[in-house]
C-alpha positions in Angstrom: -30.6 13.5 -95.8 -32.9 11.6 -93.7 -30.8 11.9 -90.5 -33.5 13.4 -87.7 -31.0 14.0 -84.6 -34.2 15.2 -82.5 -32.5 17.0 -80.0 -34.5 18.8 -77.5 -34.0 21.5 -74.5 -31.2 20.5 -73.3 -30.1 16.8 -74.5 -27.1 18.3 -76.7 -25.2 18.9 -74.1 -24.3 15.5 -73.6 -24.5 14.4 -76.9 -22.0 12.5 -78.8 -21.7 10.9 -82.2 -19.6 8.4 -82.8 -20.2 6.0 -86.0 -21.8 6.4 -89.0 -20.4 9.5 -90.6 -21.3 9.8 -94.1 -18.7 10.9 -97.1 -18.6 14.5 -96.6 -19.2 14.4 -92.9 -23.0 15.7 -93.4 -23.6 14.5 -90.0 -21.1 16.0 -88.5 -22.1 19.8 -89.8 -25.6 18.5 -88.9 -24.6 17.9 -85.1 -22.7 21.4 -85.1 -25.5 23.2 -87.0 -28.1 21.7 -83.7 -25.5 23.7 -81.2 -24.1 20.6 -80.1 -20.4 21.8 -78.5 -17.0 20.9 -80.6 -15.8 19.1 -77.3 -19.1 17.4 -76.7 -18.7 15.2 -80.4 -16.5 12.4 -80.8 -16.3 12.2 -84.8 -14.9 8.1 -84.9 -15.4 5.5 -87.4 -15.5 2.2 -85.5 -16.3 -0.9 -84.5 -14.8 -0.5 -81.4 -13.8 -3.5 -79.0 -15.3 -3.6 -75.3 -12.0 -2.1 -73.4 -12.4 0.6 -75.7 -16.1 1.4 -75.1 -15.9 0.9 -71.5 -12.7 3.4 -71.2 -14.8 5.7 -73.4 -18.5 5.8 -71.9 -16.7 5.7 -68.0 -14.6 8.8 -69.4 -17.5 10.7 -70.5 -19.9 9.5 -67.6 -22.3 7.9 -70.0 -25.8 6.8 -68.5 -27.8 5.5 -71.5 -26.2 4.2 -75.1 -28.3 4.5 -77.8 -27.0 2.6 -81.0 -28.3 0.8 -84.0 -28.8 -3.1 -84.6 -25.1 -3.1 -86.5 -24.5 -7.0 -85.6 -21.6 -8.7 -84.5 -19.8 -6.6 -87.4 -20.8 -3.4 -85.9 -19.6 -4.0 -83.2 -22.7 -5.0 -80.9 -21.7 -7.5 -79.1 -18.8 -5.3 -77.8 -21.3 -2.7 -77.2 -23.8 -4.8 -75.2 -21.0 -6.0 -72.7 -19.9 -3.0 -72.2 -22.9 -1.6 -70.7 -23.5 -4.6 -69.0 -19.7 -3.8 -67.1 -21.2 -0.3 -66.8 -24.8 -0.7 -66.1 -25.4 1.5 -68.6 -28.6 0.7 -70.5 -28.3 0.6 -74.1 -31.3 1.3 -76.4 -30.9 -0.8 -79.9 -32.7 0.3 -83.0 -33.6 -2.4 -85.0 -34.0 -1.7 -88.4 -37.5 -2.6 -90.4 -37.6 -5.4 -92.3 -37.0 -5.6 -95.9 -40.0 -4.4 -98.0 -40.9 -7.1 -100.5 -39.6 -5.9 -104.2 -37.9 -3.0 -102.8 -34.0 -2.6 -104.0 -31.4 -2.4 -101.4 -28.8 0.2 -103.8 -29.0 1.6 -107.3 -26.6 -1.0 -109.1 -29.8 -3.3 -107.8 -32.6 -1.4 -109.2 -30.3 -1.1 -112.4 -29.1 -5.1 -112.7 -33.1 -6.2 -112.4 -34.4 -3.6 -114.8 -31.8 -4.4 -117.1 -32.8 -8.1 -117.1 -36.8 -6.8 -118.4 -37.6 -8.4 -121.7 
């Protein structure tokens, strides 16, 4: 739920996913459902290290990454110096900042309303 691919015309073609793959692979069947080709996804859990994303994107003629804001434990920094080595541009989604009383998981929203009087 909540994943908007927005694939248009003919952007599938060249389309790839590579992290992020939820339990279940709802993504995956997501991608395939769009009409993205088999050969065209690359189903990988990473963080991936620069040799790896450079071999990668040059193998599949990338010309634009576009990845979330994972951090240095996603594996961003590999990311951004690989398409530096490429000139690739790489488009990073930040995410929104927190909202103020929100919970982050259930087991959150749980442990605070079990500490109500």
């Amino acid at each position: 739920a909540g994943h908007d691919l927005g694939l248009r015309g003919h952007a599938h073609e060249h389309f790839g996913v590579g992290r992020g793959l939820p339990e279940g692979g709802e993504v995956l069947a997501r991608v395939l459902e769009l009409g993205v080709p088999p050969q065209n996804v690359s189903a990988m859990v990473g963080p991936f290290s620069h040799e790896f994303n450079v071999a990668q994107w040059r193998a599949w003629s990338v010309g634009a990454v576009v990845t979330k804001d994972s951090g240095a434990q996603g594996g961003l920094p590999a990311k951004l110096s690989a398409a530096r080595e490429l000139g690739v541009p790489l488009i990073v989604v930040r995410r929104p900042d927190a909202v103020p009383g929100a919970f982050s998981s259930p087991e959150a929203l749980i442990g605070s309303l079990k500490e109500l009087p």
